[in-house]
C-alpha positions as CSV (number, residue, x, y, z in Angstrom):
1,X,30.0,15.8,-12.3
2,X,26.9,16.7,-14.3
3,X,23.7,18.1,-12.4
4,X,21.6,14.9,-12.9
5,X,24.5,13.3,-10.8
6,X,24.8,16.3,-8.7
7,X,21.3,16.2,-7.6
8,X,20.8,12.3,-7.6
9,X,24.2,12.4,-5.0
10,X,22.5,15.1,-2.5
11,X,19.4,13.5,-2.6
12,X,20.7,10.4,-1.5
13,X,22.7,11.9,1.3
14,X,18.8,13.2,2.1
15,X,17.6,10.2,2.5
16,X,20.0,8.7,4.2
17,X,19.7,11.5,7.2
18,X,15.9,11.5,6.9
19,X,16.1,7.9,7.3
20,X,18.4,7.7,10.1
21,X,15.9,10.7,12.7
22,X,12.7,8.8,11.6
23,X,14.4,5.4,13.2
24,X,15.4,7.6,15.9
25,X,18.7,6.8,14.9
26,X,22.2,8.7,16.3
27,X,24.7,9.2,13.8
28,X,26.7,7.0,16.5
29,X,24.2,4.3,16.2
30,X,24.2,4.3,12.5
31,X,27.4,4.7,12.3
32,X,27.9,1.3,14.4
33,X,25.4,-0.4,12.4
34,X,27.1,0.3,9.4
35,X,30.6,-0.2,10.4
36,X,31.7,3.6,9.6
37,X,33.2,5.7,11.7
38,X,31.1,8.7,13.2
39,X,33.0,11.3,11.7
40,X,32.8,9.7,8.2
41,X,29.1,9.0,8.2
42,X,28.4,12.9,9.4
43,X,30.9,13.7,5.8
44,X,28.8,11.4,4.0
45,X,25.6,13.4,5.6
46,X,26.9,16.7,4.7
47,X,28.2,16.1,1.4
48,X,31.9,16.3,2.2
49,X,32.8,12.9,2.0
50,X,32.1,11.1,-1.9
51,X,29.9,8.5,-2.1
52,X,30.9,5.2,-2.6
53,X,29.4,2.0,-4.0
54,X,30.1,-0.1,-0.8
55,X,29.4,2.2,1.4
56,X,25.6,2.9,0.2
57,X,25.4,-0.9,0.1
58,X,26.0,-1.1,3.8
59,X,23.9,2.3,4.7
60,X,20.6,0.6,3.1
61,X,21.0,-2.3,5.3
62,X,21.7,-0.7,8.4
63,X,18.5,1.8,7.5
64,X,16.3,-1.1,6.9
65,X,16.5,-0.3,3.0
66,X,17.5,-1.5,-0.3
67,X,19.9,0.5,-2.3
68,X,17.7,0.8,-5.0
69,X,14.8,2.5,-2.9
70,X,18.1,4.8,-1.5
71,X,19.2,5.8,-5.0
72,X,15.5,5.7,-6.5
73,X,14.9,8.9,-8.9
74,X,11.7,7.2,-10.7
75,X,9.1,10.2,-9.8
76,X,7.9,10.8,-13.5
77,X,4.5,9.0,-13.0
78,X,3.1,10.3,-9.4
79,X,-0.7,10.8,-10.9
80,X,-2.2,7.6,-11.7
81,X,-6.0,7.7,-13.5
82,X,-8.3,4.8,-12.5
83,X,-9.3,2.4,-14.5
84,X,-12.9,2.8,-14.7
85,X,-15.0,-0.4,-14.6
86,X,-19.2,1.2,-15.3
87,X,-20.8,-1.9,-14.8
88,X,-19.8,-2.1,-11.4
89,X,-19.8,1.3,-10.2
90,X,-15.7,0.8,-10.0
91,X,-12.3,2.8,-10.1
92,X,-9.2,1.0,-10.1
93,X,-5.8,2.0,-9.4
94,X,-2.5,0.2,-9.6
95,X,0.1,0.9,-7.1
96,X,3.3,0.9,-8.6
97,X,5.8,0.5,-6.2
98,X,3.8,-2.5,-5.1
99,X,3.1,-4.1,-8.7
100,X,0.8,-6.7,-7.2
101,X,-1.6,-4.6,-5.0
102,X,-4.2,-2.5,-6.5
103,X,-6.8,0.0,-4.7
104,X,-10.7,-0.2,-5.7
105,X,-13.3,2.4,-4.9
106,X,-17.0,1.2,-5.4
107,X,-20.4,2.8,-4.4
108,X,-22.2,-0.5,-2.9
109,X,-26.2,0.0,-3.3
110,X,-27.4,-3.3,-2.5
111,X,-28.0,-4.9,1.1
112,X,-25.5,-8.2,0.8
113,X,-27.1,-11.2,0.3
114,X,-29.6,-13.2,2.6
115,X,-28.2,-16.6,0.7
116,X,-24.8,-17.4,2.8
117,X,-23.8,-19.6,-0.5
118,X,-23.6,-16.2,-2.4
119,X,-20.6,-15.3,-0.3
120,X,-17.1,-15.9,-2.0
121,X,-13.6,-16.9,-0.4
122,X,-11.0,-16.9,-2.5
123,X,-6.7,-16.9,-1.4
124,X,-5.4,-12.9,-0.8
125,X,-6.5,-10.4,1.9
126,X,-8.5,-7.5,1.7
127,X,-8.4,-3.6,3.8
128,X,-11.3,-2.0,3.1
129,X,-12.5,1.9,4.4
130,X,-16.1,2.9,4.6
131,X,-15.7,6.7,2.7
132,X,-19.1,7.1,3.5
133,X,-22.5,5.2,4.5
134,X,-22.7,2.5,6.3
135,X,-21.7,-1.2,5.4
136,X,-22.8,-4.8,6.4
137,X,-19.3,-7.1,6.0
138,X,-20.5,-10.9,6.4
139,X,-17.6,-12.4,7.1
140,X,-17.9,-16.3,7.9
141,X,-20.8,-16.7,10.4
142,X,-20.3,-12.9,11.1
143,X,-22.5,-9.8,10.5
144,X,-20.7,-6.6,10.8
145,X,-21.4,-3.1,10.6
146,X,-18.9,-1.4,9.5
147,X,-19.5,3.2,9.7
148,X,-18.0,5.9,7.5
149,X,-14.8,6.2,8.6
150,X,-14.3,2.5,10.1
151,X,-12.2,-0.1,8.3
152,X,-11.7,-3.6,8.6
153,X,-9.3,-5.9,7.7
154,X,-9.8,-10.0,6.6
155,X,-8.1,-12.7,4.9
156,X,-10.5,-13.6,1.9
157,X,-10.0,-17.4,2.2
158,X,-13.1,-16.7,5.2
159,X,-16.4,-16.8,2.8
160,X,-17.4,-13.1,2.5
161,X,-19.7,-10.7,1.2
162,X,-20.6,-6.6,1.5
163,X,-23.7,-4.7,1.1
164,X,-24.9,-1.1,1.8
165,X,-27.2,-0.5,5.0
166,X,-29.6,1.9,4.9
167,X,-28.6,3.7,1.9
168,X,-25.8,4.2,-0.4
169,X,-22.4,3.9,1.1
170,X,-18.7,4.0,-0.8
171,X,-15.8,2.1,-0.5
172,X,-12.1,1.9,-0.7
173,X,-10.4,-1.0,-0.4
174,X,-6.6,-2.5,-1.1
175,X,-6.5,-5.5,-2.6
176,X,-3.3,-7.8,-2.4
177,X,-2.1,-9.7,-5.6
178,X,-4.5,-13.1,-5.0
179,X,-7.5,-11.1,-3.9
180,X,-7.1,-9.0,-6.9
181,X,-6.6,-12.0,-9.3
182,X,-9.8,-13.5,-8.1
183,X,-12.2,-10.3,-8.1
184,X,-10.7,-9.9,-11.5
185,X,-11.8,-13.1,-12.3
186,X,-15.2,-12.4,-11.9
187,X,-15.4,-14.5,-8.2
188,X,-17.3,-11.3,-6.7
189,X,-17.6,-8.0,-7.7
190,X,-15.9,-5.4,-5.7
191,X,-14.4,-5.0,-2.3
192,X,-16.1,-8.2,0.1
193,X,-18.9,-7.3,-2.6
194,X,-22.2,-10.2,-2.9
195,X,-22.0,-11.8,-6.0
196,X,-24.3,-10.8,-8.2
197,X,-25.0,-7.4,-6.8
């Protein structure tokens, strides 16, 4: 056995124990789940039973997993630099594991707009965080104030738009793979930004 295999097979056997307390999961329950004896799921645990193909198969479904997230050694690339858009005050980030989401941060300056045909829906949703500031979220025939700390949470097909009250405020929002597609696109700016701002 070589020591990349060495260390790939104990962190696996990790997981699956770290897996199996955060469910609040007995090694009798797991055990039933996955159709293994007690005994030979506590081996597999403490490294004194080899792992096998089958058995990993049928411990990632009765954990709620895939086997590839349960084997997964991909940790090469844990800092990510933003992709820095200056025109719009904007940093974005890809998230990797979730190829279609990507997190925006954006310093919003302008009040949002007094025109409710400036607002934008588009398909996706949108989770946004007030960092700090305070900002106005029109969402459909709503005006919210949303404070540092606050977030909210919308589907994007409701017309929308986002504008600082009372000062500068910054935002960080998570985009899914339609929202993203259509702020990329040009359709509004930022996070439940006002076109135009």
């Amino acid at each position: 056995m070589t020591q990349e295999h060495g260390e790939l097979d104990s962190l696996v056997r990790k997981r699956i124990r770290a897996l199996r307390v955060a469910q609040g999961m007995s090694l009798e329950e797991l055990a039933t789940r996955a159709r293994l004896s007690q005994s030979t799921l506590s081996r597999i645990e403490n490294g004194q039973r080899r792992l096998a193909l089958d058995q990993l198969v049928t411990l990632a479904r009765a954990l709620d997993t895939s086997l590839d997230q349960l084997v997964e050694t991909g940790t090469d690339d844990v800092i990510a630099n933003p992709v820095i858009d200056a025109s719009r005050g904007m940093l974005r980030w890809p998230i990797k594991a979730e190829p279609g989401m990507t997190v925006l941060r954006q310093r919003l300056t302008a009040p949002p707009p007094d025109n409710p045909a400036r607002m934008r829906a588009h398909p996706g949703r949108e989770w946004l965080v007030v960092l700090s500031g305070t900002a106005t979220l029109l969402l459909g025939n709503r005006r919210l104030r949303v404070e540092t700390n606050q977030a909210a949470e919308f589907p994007t097909m409701l017309p929308h738009a986002m504008g600082a009250e009372g000062g500068p405020c910054d935002i960080l929002g998570i985009f899914d793979r339609d929202a993203r597609r259509s702020h990329q696109r040009g359709e509004s700016p930022g996070p439940a930004s006002a076109a135009g701002q």
